[in-house]
C-alpha positions in Angstrom: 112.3 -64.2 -0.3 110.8 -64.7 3.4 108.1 -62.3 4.4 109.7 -60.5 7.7 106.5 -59.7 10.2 107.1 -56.1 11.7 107.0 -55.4 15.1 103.5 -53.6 16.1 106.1 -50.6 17.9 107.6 -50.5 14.5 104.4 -50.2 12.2 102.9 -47.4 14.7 106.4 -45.5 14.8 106.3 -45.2 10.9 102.9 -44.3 11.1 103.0 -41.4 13.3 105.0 -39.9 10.6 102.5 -40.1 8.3 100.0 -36.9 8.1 96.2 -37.9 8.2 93.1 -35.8 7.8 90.6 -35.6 11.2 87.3 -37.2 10.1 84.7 -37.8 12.2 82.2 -40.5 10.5 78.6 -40.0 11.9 75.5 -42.2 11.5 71.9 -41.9 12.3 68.5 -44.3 11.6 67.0 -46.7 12.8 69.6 -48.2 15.2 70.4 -44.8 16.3 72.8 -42.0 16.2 76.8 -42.0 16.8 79.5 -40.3 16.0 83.3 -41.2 16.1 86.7 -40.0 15.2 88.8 -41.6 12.7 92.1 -40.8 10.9 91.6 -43.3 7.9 89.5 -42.3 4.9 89.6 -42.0 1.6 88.5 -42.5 -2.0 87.9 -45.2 -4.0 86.8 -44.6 -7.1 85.3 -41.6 -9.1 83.0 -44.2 -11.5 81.0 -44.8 -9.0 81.9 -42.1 -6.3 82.8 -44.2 -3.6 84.9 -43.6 -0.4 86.2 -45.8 2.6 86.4 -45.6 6.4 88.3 -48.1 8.5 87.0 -48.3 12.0 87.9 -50.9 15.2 85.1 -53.4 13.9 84.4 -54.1 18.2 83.1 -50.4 18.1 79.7 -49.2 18.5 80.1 -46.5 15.1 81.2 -49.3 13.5 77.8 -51.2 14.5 75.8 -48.6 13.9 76.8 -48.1 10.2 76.2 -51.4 9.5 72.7 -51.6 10.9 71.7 -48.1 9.9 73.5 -48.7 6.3 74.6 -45.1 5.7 77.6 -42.5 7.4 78.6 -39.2 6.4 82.7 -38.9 6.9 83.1 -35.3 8.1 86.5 -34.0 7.2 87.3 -31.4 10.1 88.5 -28.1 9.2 91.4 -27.0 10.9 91.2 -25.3 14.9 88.1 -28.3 15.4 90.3 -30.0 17.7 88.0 -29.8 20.1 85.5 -31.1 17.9 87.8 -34.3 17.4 88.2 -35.1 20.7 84.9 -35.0 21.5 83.9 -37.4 19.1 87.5 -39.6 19.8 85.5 -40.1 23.3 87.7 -37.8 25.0 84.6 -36.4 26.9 82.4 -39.2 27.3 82.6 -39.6 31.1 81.0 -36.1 31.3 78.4 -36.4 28.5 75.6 -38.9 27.5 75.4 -37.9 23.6 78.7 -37.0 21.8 76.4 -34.4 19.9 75.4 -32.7 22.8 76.2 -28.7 22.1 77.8 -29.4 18.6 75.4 -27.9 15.7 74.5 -30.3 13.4 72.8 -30.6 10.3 71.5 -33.3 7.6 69.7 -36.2 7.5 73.0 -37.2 8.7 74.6 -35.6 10.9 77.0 -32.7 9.3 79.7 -30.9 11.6 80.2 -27.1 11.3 82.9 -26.2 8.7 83.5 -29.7 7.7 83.7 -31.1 3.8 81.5 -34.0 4.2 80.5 -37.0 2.3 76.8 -38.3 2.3 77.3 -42.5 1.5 75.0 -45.5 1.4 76.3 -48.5 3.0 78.0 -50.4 -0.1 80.0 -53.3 1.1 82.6 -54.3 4.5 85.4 -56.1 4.8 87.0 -57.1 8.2 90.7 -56.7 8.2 92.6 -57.2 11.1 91.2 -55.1 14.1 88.7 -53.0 12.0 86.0 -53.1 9.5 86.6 -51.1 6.1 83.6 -49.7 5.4 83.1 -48.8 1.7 80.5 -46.0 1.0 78.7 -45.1 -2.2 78.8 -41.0 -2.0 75.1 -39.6 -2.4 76.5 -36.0 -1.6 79.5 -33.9 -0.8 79.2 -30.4 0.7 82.1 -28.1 0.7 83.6 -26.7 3.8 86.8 -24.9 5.0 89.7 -25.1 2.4 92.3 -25.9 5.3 91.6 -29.2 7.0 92.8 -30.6 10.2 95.4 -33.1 10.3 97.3 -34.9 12.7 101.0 -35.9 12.6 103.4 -37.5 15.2 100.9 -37.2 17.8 99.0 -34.1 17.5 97.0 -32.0 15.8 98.3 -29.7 13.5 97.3 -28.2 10.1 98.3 -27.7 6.1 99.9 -24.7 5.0 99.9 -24.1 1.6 102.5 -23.4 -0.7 103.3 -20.7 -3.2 102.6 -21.5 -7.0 105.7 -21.8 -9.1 106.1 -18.7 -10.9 
């Protein structure tokens, strides 16, 4: 059986129909601090606590992390659009520092009402357009039970669902 090669129109169509959590991964140390937006992340293992985060490898988060050797992946809580596109960029041509007016807090920088996960540098791997960063989790702190996600586009959020009776 051939392998067919999708059509990059196809693969982003199917994709927008896939919910994602709003992260924002942040780094700060010796080659400086940065913060970006990103919409995959997740875990790895439990045995060692590990997570991932894939960003465009040509990026400047992306070579930050690797010369600092540590990010925090800040899962946004739900109405922190703003805060997302902030660190997407979407306010860059006004601003110097993406944290400019956001509250932070941590070594690495933590975002109000986000769950976040502290992680050492543990290993990348280049595939296709991005570098899959793999992180060793030193820390989680809990933060609003709703998260933000995006779907087909936008932002939207989770709504929970009765428990079965």
């Amino acid at each position: 059986m051939g392998q067919r090669t999708m059509s990059r129109d196809e693969f982003i169509a199917a994709m927008r129909r896939v919910a994602n959590s709003v992260s924002v991964v942040t780094t700060d140390g010796p080659a400086g601090r940065h913060g970006s937006t990103v919409s995959s992340f997740c875990s790895v293992s439990a045995d060692p606590p590990m997570v991932l985060a894939c960003l465009n490898a040509s990026s400047k988060i992306a070579r930050l992390v690797k010369e600092n050797g540590a990010f925090k992946i800040n899962v946004l809580p739900a109405g922190a659009s703003d805060v997302a596109d902030r660190f997407a960029g979407r306010d860059d041509c006004n601003l110097t520092d993406r944290f400019e007016g956001v509250p932070t807090s941590g070594e690495l920088p933590g975002l109000p009402g986000a769950t976040s996960f502290s992680c050492t540098l543990a290993n990348t791997v280049i595939a296709g357009t991005h570098l899959v960063c793999f992180g060793l989790v030193n820390h989680v702190a809990s933060g609003a039970n709703v998260p933000l996600t995006y779907l087909d586009g936008r932002y939207d959020q989770v709504f929970k669902q009765q428990a079965a009776q």
